[in-house]
N, C-alpha and C positions, 0 to 999 in steps of 0.2 A: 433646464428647458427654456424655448423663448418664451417670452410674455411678460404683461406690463409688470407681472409681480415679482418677476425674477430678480434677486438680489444682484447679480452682476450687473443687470442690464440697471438697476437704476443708480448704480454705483457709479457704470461707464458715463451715464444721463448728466448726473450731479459733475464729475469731471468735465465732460465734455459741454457745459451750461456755461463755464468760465472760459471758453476759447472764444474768439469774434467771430468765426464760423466751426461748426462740427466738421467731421469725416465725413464724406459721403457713402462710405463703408467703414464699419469699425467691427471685427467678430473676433472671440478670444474664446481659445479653448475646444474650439469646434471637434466634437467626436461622435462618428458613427457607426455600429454594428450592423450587418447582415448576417444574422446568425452566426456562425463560429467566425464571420469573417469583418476582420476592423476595414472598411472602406476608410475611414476620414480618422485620425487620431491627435488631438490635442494644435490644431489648426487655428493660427489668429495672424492676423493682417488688418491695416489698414488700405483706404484709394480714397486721398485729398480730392476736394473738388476742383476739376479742371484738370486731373491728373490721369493717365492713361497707366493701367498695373495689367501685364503681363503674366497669364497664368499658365507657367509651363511645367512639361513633365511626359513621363509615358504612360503608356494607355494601362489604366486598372491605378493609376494615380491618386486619384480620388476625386479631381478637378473639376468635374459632373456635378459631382454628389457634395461637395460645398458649394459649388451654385446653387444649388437646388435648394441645400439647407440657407443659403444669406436670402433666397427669395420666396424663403418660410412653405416650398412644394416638398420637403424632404423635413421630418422633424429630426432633431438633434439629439442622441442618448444625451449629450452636456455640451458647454458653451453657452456663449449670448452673443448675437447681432444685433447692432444698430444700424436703421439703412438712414439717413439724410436724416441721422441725430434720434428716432424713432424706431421702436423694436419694429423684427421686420415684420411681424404679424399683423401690426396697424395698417389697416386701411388708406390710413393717410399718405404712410409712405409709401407704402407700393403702387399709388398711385403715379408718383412721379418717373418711377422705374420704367426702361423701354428695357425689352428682353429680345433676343432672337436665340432659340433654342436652335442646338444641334442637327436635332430630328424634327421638322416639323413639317405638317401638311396642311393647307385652308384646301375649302371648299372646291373641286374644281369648278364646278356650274356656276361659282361666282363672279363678277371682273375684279379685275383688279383695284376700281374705284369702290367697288361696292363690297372687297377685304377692308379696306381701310375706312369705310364706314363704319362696319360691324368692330373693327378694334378701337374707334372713339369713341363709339355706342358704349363697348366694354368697360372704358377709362373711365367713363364716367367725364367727358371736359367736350367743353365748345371748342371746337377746330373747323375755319369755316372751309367751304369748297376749293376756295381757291389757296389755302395754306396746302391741304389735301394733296392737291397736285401737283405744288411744288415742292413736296417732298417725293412724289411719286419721278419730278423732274430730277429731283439732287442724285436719284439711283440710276435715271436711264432710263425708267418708262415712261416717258411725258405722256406718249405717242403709242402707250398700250392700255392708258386706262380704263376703256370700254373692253377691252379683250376677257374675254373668258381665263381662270387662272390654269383650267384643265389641258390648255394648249401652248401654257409655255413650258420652257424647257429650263432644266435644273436651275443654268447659273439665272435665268430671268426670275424663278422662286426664290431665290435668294435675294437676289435683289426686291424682291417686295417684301420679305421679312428684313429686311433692313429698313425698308419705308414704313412696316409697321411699327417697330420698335421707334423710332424716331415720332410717330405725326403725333402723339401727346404730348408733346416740349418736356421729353422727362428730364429732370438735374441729372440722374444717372443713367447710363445703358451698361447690361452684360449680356454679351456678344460671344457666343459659344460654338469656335467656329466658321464664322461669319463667310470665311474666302473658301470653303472646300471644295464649291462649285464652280469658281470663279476661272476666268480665263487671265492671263498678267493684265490685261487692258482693264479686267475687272477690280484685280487686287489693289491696282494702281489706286483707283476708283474710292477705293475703299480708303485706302491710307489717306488718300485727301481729307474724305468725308471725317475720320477721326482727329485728324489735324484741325480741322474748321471745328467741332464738337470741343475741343478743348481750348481752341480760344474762345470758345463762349463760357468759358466754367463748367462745361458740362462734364461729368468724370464717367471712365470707360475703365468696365472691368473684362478685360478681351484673352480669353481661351484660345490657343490656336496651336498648333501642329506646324505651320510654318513660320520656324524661326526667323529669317529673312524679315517676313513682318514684325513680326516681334521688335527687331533689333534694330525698326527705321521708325517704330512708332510711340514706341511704350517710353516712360521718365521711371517707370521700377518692375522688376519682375520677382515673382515668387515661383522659385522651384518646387513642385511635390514629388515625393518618392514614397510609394507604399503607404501614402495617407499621413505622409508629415510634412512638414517643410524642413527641405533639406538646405536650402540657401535663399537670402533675397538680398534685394538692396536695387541702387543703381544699375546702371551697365558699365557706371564709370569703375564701380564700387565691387563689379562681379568678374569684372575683364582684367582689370588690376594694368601691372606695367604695356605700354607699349614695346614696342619693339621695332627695331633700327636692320635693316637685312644692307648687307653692302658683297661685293663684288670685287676682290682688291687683287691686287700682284705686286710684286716685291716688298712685304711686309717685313717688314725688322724686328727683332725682340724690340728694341725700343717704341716702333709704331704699336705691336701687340698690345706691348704693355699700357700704349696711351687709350686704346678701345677696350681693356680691360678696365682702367681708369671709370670709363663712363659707363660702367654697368656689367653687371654681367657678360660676360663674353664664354659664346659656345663655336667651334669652328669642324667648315667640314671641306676640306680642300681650299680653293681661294673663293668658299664663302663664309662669310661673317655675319653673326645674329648679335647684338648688343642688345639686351632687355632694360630701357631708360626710363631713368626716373625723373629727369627733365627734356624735355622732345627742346627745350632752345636750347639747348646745347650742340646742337647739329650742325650748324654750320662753321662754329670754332671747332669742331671736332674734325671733320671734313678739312679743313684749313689745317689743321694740324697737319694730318696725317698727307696730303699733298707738298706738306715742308717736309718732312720726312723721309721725300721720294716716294713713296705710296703712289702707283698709278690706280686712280679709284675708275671702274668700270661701270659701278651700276649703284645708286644710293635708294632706297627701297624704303618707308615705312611705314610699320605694319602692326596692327593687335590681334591678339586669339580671338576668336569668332565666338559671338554667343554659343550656338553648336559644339564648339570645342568644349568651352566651358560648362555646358550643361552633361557633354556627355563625361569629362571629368566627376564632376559631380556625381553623377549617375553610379557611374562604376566605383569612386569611393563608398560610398552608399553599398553595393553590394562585397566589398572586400570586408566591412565592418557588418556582415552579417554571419 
């Protein structure tokens, strides 16, 4: 269970007291029941500070419900959390935390200046009026903060759950969700905003259903599958080889041979995939195969898609059940 007494969590305490800075997320072991059914099973990850981690998967994942449990609204059958070096039940730490939940709803009869009141009132911190507002500006409402919250429209509710999460300067946000409502002008919006959050140190632990985001923002992701983690790491680290697509005519066993040479080679008429393990090799390769006679028509390069690879992943995952 979490808490100060908990043997892992002051294990992880003592380890993590010898680094120059902690995790801003560290959780090991993470496991949850709902009656006969495992939600969350033996889950642990960390998200460095300034670091952007990517929490993907499909729906019934469990991805909710380790949010819920690192920000101590969900208790854990087993496991421990540290949030900014601190179990996550201390007050202290989840003070720093900005959250924007999935599902969420304020007040409609409020403004939108007078949400973001009532959640620095919550925090517990000084934020003065005019910090206030210019977090209300970094989303897009400069020019709605008088407005009642009851008459705006989806993507503008989101957009103030993003300025709530933000207006207590936390070190960390978990963002669940964040773009569902969002229009691309909004999504845009958002990528900035998390890009500006990490060069301030700020670390972002970001839930999302669109991989595309994902795959332009995050420095690591964690797969879940049925309440585990089924893969993580980099994108560099998840995506693995690039790949080389070329377009050729009059290919000779000796040219074959030479694009066999640089990698993997798969062929499907006069098109060519070479999967490389060095990308500067392209243009002596290219050179080559132009000495050759090779008439090259089209040089192409290319890597699997996060999407791809998750959904690999996915479907391994279900062959080994």
């Amino acid at each position: 269970m979490i808490g100060e007494s908990t043997a892992g969590v002051e294990t992880a305490r003592r380890a993590l007291a010898d680094l120059p800075e902690s995790p801003a997320v560290w959780c090991s072991g993470l496991r949850k029941r709902y009656r006969r059914q495992t939600a969350v099973d033996g889950v642990s990850f960390t998200v460095d500070r300034g670091e952007v981690l990517g929490l993907l998967g499909p729906n019934g994942a469990g991805k909710t419900t380790v949010i819920k449990m690192l920000l101590g609204l969900v208790r854990p059958d087993a496991g421990d959390v540290l949030l900014l070096g601190r179990p996550a039940r201390d007050p202290r730490a989840r003070a720093r935390v900005g959250y924007l939940p999935e599902l969420f709803r304020y007040q409609p009869w409020l403004t939108a200046a007078e949400v973001m009141a009532l959640h620095v009132r919550l925090a517990g911190v000084e934020v003065p009026d005019a910090e206030r507002r210019e977090c209300l500006a970094t989303v897009g409402l400069a020019d709605r903060a008088g407005d009642r919250v009851g008459g705006f429209s989806k993507g503008m509710q989101q957009r103030l759950g993003l300025a709530v999460a933000l207006v207590a300067r936390p070190e960390l946000i978990v963002l669940d969700e964040p773009t569902s409502a969002l229009d691309p002008l909004g999504r845009a919006d958002v990528r900035d905003l998390l890009l500006s959050l990490k060069a301030r140190r700020v670390a972002v632990l970001l839930n999302s259903h669109l991989i595309g985001e994902v795959e332009r923002v995050c420095d690591r992701v964690v797969i879940l599958d049925k309440g585990r983690v089924a893969a993580s790491g980099t994108l560099a680290e998840l995506l693995g080889q690039r790949e080389l697509r070329l377009r050729l005519d009059g290919v000779s066993p000796e040219a074959e041979a030479r694009l066999a040479a640089a990698g993997q080679l798969t062929r499907a008429g006069d098109a060519f995939t070479v999967a490389l393990q060095d990308v500067d090799i392209v243009p002596d390769l290219v050179a080559d195969l132009v000495g050759l006679g090779v008439r090259v028509h089209a040089v192409e390069p290319g890597r699997i898609s996060l999407e791809e690879r998750l959904l690999d992943i996915l479907r391994a995952g279900s062959d080994r059940q």
